[in-house]
C-alpha positions, 0 to 999 in steps of 0.5 A: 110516508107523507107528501112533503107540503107545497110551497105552491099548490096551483088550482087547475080544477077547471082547466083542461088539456093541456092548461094544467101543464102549462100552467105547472111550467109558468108557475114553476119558477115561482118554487125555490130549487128544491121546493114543491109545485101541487097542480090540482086538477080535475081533467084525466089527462093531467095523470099522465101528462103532469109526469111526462112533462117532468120527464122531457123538463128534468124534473122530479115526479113526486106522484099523486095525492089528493087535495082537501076536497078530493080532487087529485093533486099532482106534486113535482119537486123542482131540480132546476 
């Protein structure tokens, strides 16, 4: 099975910790109820911080696939 397509897909190849996450939170409300957020970085930590910010913000780790380029891509479904 397929990752479901991003309604936004941030580019956060250059950011480091703990600019992903931050940009995923200020960006979120940009994505319908329901929709989904890719936050594609390049910097190790966001493997673990992406699906713990989720977890303390309610909201759905989708996992992790890889953008056009290879660069790891983080998927979050927004439930709030």
């Amino acid at each position: 099975m397929s990752a479901p397509a991003p309604d936004l897909e941030l580019d956060c190849r250059d950011l480091r910790c703990p600019r992903p996450v931050i940009e995923l939170a200020r960006h979120l409300a940009e994505v319908p109820v329901g929709g989904v957020l890719a936050v594609v970085a390049t910097d190790v930590a966001a493997r673990t911080d992406v699906p713990a910010w989720c977890r303390m913000r309610g909201q759905e780790f989708l996992g992790e696939d890889a953008a056009d380029d290879g660069a790891p891509r983080y998927l979050v479904r927004r439930l709030s």
